[in-house]
C-alpha positions as CSV (number, residue, x, y, z in Angstrom):
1,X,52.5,102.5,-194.4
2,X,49.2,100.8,-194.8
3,X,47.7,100.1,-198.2
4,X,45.4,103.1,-199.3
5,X,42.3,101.8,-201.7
6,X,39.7,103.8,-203.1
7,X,36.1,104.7,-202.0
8,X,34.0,103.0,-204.2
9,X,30.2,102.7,-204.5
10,X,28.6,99.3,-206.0
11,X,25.2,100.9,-206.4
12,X,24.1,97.6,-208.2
13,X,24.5,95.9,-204.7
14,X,23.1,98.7,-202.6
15,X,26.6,98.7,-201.2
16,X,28.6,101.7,-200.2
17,X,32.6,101.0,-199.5
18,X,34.6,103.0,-197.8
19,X,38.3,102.7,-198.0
20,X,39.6,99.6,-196.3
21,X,43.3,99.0,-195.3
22,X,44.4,95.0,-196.6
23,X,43.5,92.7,-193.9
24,X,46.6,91.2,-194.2
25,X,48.6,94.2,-193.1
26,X,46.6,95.3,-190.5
27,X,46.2,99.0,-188.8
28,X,49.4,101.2,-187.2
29,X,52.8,101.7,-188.4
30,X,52.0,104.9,-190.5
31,X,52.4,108.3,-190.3
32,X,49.9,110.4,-188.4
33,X,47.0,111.8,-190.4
34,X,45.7,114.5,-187.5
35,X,47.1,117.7,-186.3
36,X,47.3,119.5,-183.2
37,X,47.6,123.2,-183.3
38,X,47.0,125.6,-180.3
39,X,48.4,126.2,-176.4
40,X,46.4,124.5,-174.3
41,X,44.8,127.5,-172.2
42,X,46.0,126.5,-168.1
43,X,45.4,128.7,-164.9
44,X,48.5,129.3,-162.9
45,X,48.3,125.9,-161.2
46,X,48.3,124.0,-164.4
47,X,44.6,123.6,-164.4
48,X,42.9,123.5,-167.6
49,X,40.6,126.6,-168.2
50,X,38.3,126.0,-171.4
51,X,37.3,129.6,-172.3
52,X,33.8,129.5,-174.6
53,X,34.4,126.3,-176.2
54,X,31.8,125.4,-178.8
55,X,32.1,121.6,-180.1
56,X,30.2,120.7,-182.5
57,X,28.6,116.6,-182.2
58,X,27.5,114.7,-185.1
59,X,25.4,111.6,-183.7
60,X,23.3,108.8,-185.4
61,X,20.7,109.1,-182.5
62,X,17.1,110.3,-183.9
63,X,14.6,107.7,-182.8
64,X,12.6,108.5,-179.2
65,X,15.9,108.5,-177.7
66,X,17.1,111.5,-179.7
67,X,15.3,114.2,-177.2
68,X,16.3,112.6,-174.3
69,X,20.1,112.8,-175.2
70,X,19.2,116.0,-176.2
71,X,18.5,116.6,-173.1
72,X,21.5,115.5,-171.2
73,X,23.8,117.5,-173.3
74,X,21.9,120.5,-172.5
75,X,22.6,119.8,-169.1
76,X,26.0,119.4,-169.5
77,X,25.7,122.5,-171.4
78,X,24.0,124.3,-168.6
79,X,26.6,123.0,-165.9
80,X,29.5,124.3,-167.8
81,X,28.3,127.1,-169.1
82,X,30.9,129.7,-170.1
83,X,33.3,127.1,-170.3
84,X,32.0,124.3,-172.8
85,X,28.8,124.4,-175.4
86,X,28.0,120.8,-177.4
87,X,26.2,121.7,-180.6
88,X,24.0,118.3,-181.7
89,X,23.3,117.2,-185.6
90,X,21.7,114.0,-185.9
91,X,22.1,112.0,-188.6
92,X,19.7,108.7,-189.7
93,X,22.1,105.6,-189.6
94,X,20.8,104.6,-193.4
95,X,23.1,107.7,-194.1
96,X,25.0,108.2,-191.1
97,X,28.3,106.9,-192.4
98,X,28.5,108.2,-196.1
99,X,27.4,111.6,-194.7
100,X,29.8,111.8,-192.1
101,X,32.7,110.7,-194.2
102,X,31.9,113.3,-196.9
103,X,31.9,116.4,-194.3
104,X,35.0,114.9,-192.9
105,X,36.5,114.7,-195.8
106,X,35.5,118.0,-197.1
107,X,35.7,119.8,-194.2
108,X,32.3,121.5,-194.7
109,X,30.3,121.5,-191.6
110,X,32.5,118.7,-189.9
111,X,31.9,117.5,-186.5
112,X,34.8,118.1,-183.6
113,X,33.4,114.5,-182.4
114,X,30.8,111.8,-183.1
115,X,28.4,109.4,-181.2
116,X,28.0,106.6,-183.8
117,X,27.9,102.7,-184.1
118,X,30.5,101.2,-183.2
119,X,30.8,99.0,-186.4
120,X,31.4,102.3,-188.8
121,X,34.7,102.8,-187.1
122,X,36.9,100.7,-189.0
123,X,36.3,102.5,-192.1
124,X,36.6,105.6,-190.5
125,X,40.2,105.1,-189.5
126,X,41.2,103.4,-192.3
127,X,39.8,106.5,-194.6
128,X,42.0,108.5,-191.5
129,X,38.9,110.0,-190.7
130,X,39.0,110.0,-186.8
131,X,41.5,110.4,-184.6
132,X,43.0,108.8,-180.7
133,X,41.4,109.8,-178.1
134,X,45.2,110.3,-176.5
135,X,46.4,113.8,-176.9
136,X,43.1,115.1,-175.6
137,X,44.1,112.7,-172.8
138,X,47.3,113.7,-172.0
139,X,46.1,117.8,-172.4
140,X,43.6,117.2,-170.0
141,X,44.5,114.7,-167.8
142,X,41.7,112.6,-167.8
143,X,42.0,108.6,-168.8
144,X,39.5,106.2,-170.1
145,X,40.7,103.1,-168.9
146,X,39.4,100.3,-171.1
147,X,39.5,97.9,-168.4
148,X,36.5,99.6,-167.0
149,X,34.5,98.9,-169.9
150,X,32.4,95.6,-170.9
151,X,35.2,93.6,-172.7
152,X,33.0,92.6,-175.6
153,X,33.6,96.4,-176.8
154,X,36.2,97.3,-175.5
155,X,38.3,95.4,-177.2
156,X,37.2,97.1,-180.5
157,X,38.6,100.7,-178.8
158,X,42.4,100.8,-180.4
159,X,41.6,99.5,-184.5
160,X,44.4,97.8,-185.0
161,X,46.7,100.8,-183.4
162,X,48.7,99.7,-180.7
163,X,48.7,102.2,-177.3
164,X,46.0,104.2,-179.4
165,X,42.8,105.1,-178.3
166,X,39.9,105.3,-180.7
167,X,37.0,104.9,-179.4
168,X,35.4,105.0,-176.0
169,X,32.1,103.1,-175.7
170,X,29.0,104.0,-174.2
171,X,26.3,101.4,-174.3
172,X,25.1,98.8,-175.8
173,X,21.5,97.6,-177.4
174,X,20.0,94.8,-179.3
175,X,16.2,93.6,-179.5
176,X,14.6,93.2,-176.1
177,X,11.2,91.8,-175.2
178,X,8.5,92.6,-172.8
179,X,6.2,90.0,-171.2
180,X,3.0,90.1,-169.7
181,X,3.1,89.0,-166.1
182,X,-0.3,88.5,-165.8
183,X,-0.7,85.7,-168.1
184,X,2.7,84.3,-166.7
185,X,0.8,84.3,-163.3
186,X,-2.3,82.8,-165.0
187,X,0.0,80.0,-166.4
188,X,1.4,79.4,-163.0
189,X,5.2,79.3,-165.1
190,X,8.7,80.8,-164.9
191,X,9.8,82.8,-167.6
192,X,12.1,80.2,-169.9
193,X,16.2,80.4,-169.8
194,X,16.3,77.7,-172.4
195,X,15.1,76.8,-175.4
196,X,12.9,74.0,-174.4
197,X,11.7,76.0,-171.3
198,X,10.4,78.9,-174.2
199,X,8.8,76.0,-176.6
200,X,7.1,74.4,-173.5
201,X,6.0,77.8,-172.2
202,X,4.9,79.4,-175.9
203,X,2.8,75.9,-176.4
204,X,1.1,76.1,-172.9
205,X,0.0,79.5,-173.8
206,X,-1.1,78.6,-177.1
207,X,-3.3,76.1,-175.8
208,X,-4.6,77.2,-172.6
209,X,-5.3,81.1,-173.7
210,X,-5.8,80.5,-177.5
211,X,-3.1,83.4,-178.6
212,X,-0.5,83.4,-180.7
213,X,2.5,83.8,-177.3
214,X,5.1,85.3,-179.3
215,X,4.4,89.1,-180.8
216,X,7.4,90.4,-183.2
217,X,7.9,91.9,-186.8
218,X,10.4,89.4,-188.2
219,X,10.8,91.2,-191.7
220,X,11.8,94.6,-189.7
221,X,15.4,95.8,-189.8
222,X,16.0,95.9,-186.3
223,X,15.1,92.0,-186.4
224,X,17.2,91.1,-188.9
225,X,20.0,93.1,-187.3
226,X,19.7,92.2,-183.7
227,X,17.6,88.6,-183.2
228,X,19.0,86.5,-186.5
229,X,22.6,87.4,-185.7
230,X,21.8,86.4,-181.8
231,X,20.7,83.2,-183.2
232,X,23.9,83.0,-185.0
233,X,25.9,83.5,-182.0
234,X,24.0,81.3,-179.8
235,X,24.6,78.2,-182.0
236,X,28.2,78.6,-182.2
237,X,27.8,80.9,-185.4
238,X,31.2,83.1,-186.4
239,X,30.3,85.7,-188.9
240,X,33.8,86.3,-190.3
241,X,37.6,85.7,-190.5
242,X,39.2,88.4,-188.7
243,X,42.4,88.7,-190.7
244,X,40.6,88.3,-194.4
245,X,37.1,89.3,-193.8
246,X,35.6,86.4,-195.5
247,X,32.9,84.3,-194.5
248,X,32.7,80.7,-193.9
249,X,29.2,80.6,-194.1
250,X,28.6,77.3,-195.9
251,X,31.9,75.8,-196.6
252,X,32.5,75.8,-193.2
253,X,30.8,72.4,-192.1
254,X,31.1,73.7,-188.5
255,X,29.8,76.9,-188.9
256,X,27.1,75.6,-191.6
257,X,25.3,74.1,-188.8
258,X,25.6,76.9,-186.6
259,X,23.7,79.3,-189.3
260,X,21.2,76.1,-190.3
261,X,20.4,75.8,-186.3
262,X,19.7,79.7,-185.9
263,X,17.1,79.6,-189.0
264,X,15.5,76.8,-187.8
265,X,15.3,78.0,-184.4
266,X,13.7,80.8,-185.5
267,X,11.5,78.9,-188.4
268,X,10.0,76.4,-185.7
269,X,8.5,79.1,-183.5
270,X,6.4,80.0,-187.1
271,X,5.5,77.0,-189.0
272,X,4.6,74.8,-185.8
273,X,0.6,74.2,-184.3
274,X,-0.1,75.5,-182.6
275,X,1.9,78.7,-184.3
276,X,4.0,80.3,-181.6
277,X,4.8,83.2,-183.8
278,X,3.3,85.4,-187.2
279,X,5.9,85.8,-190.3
280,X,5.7,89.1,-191.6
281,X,3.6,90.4,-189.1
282,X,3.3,94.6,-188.9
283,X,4.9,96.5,-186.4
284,X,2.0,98.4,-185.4
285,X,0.0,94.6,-185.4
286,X,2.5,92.9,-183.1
287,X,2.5,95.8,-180.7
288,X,-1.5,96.3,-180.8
289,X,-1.8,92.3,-179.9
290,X,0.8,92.9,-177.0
291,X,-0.9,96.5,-175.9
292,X,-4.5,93.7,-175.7
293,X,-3.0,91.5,-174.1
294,X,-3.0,89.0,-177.0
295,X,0.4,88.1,-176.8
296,X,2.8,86.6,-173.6
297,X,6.3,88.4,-175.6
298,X,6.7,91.3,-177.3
299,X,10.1,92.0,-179.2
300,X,10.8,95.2,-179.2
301,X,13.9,97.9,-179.8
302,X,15.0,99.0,-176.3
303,X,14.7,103.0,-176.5
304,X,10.7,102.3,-177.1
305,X,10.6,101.1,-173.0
306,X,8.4,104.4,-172.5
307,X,6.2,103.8,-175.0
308,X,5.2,100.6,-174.4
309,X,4.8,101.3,-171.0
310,X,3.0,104.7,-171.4
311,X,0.7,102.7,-174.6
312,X,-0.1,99.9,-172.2
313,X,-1.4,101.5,-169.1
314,X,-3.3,104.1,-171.5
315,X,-4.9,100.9,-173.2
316,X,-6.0,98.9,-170.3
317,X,-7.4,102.3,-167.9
318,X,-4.0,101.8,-165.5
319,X,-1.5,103.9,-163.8
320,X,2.4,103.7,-164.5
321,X,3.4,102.2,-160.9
322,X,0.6,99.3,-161.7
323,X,2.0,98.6,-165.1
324,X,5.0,97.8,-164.2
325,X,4.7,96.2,-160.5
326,X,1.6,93.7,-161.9
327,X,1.6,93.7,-166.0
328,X,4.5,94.8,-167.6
329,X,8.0,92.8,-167.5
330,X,11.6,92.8,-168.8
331,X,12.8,89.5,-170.3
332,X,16.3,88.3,-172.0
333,X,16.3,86.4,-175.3
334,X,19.6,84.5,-173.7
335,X,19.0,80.9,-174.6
336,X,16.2,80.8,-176.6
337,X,17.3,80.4,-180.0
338,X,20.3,77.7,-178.9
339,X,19.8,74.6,-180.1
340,X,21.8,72.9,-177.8
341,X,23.4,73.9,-174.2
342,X,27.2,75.1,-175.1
343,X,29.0,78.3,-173.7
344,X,27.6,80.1,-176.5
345,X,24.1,79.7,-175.2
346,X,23.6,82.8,-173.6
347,X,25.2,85.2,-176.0
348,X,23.4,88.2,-177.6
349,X,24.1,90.0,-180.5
350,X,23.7,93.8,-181.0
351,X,25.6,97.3,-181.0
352,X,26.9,99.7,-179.2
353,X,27.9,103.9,-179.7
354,X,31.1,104.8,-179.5
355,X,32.7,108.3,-179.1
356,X,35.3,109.2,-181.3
357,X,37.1,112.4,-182.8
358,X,37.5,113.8,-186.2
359,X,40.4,114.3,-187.7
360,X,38.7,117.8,-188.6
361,X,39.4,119.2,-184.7
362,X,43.4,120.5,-184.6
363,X,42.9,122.8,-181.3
364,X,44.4,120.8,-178.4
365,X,42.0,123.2,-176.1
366,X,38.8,121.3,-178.0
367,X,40.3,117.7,-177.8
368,X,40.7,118.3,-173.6
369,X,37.5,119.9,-174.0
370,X,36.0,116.5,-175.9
371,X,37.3,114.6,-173.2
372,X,35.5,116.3,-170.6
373,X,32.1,115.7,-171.9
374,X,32.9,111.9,-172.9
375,X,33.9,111.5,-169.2
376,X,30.8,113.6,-168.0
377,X,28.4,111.1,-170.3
378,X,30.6,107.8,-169.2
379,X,31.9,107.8,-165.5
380,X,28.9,110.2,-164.4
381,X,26.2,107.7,-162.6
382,X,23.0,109.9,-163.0
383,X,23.5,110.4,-166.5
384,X,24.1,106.8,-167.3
385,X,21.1,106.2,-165.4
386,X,19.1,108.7,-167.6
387,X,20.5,107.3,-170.6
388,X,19.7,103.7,-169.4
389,X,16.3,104.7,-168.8
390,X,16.4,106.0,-172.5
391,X,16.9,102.4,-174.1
392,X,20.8,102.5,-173.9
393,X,22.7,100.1,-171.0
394,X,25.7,101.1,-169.8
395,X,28.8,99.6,-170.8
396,X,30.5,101.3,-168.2
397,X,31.8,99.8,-164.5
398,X,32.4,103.7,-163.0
399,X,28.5,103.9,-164.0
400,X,27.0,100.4,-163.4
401,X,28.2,100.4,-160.2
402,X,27.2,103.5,-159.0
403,X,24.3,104.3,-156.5
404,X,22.6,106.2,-158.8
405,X,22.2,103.5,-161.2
406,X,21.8,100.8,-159.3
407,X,18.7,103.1,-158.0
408,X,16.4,103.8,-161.2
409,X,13.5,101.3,-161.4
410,X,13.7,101.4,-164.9
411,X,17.1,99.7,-165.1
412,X,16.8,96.9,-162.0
413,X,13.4,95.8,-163.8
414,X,14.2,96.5,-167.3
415,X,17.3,97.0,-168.8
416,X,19.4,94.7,-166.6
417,X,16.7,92.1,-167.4
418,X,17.0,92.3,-171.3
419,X,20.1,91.1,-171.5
420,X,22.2,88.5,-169.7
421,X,25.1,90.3,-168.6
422,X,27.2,92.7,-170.8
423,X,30.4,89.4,-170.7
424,X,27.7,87.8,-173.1
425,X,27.3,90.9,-175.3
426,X,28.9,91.1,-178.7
427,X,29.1,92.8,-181.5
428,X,30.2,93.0,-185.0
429,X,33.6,93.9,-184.1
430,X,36.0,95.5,-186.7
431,X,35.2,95.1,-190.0
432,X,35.3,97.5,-192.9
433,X,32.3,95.2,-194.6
434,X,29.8,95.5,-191.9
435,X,26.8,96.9,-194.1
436,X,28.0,94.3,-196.8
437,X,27.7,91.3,-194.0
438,X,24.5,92.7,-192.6
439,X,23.2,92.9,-196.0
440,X,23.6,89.3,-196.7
441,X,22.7,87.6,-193.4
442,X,19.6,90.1,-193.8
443,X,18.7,88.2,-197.6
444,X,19.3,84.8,-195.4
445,X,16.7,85.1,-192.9
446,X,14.2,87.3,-194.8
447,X,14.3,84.0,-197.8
448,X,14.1,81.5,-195.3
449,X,12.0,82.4,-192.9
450,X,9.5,82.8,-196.5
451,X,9.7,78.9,-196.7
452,X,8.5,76.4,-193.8
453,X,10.9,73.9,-194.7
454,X,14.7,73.7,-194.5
455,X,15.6,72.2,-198.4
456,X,16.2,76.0,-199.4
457,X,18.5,76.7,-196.7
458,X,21.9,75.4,-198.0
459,X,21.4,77.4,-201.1
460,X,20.6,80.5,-200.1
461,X,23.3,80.8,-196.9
462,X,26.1,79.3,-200.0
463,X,25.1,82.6,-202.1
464,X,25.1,85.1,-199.1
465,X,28.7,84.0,-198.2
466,X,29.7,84.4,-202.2
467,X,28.6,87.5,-202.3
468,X,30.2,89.1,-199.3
469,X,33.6,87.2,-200.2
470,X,33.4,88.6,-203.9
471,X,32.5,92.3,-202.5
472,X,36.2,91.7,-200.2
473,X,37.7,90.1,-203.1
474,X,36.6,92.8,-205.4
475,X,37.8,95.5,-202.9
476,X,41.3,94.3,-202.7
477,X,41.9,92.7,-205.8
């Protein structure tokens, strides 16, 4: 039986802990925590009938892509009406986790299931919060197959559970960035795939159109989240040991460089002449310069593609179809923070939603039920598409290889652009100490990218790997 610890909050650290299992022991082997009450409810074939289902979905989507999933489910709702209703609650991701947990673990307003970052799911099924996917499976008779997934996910899906299923993904997003094709065309260049392709471009525009190329908010969340860790990644990085949870950060020689590359990689594009790039610039600043055609890149969260299309053609007097075909482009960040070619290179770093199940829904006719709606939203092609459209890739083959997809203008000259193939997409993976990581990488970059030289450095990546080692140590001491 695994170890059971208790939920603790270190409100002196801004750190909230759920209750891990010891890394050591690892997940499975223990008795099931979920029930299953009910006859599944079958026609006289052996079909499943769903009769008035109401499921109620907790998800941590309320940014501009909140209405448009919004949408989709009342779709779904529409299609099946009489059959299955989805009830939404969003829930902010500052919270999303502590609040979740809490209703679970009350049972007081509880979801049935839950769209959420992947990286909360570890401490969910260690505090036996969610439950497999597989009885709703085998009730309904519908399979997600995990090889039709992007592998850099999937391979989160079971926690640690052999032949369980906890999680079925759905997409994937990390920082993207726009570029102005006009002043590509005016520079008579490619867009970079390297870093000395970007530095070489960046400096060209510098000089030649006297703007600052590069328009981004590097003290934002999303930045610290998405383009430091990609960074990381790209220099050979590793953020921590799978089977302790400790980082190496700095007494790893190896991995010291990797995290002293990604900060200067980032730190040159700042404090160079010409600058390539503003530190601590303001959201609404680094958009405004991009919107006036003051910058060649903007980096931007991926659900904002409407926007910034929508804000661009209202600020230059131009229609969508004109935006897009002459002014407005998709662009990866593959390669651009690696200081040197290696097979890491092309990696980028971000998140993805998963679906799972709380341990809250017994009835065997809602689990089937759940499973109908997750394969609606995952193996459907339109609705990928839509969601696509929304800021949110698909991580799925059934839907990325669909017509429908393949189709939307939006996704062939957008999303499919921002990134660099989903085989180079990765993600936290399974740690209970996610926030605690994040937290720390977050204090590296925001106190480095403060100084224009590197002499700081070693200190400040040594202190972020002793704190998140004495948070682990403290947890299973």
């Amino acid at each position: 039986m695994k170890k059971k610890l208790i939920s603790i909050m270190m409100a002196s650290m801004s750190v909230f802990m759920l209750a891990a299992c010891n890394p050591a022991e690892g997940g499975g082997g223990g008795d099931e925590w979920w029930e299953t009450t009910g006859t599944l409810n079958t026609d006289e074939n052996g079909n499943v009938v769903y009769d008035n289902i109401d499921l109620r979905l907790t998800t941590v989507i309320t940014g501009e892509d909140k209405a448009p999933f919004e949408q989709l489910v009342n779709q779904f709702n529409a299609e099946h009406r009489g059959e299955i209703n989805v009830i939404v609650d969003s829930i902010d991701q500052a919270s999303y986790e502590q609040s979740v947990a809490s209703r679970i673990t009350n049972n007081s307003n509880a979801p049935d299931f839950l769209l959420s970052h992947q990286k909360g799911h570890q401490s969910f099924v260690d505090n036996e919060l969610i439950q497999p996917f597989n009885e709703g499976m085998e009730a309904s008779g519908i399979t997600f197959d995990m090889e039709d997934f992007a592998p850099g996910l999937a391979q989160y899906t079971s926690l640690g559970f052999d032949d369980e299923l906890f999680g079925v993904p759905v997409d994937a997003q990390s920082m993207i960035v726009f570029y102005n094709k006009d002043m590509l065309n005016d520079l008579g260049a490619s867009l970079p795939t390297d870093r000395a392709e970007l530095l070489d471009l960046c400096k060209r525009a510098a000089t030649e159109l006297n703007i600052t190329p590069i328009a981004w908010s590097d003290s934002i969340n999303f930045f610290t989240a998405y383009v430091f860790p990609t960074a990381i990644v790209q220099n050979g990085g590793v953020f921590y040991d799978t089977q302790t949870y400790k980082a190496d950060w700095y007494s790893s020689e190896t991995n010291r460089t990797a995290f002293k590359n990604a900060i200067a990689s980032l730190r040159e594009l700042i404090y160079t002449d010409p600058k390539l790039a503003n530190h601590n610039e303001a959201t609404s600043s680094s958009l405004s310069r991009f919107l006036n055609n003051q910058a060649l890149f903007y980096f931007a969260t991926p659900w904002t593609l409407e926007s910034v299309l929508t804000s661009y053609g209202e600020k230059n007097g131009l229609d969508r179809e004109t935006v897009m075909s002459d002014y407005v482009g998709g662009t990866s960040m593959s390669g651009w923070f690696a200081m040197s070619e290696s097979e890491n290179s092309d990696k980028i770093f971000g998140d993805s939603h998963f679906f799972a199940i709380s341990r809250t829904c017994t009835d065997i006719n809602k689990k089937a039920a759940i499973c109908e709606f997750v394969r609606w939203f995952t193996q459907t092609g339109s609705i990928g598409a839509e969601w696509a459209q929304a800021g949110h890739i698909s991580v799925s083959e059934t839907i990325t290889s669909s017509a429908e997809y393949n189709a939307n203008v939006y996704i062939t000259d957008y999303m499919n652009n921002f990134y660099s193939g989903l085989d180079n997409f990765v993600c936290i993976g399974n740690t209970p100490f996610y926030s605690d990581l994040s937290t720390q990488l977050t204090s590296i970059v925001i106190g480095a990218l403060g100084e224009s030289d590197a002499s700081g450095d070693d200190a400040l990546i040594k202190k972020a790997q002793d704190n998140l080692n004495s948070i682990v140590d403290f947890i299973y001491m």
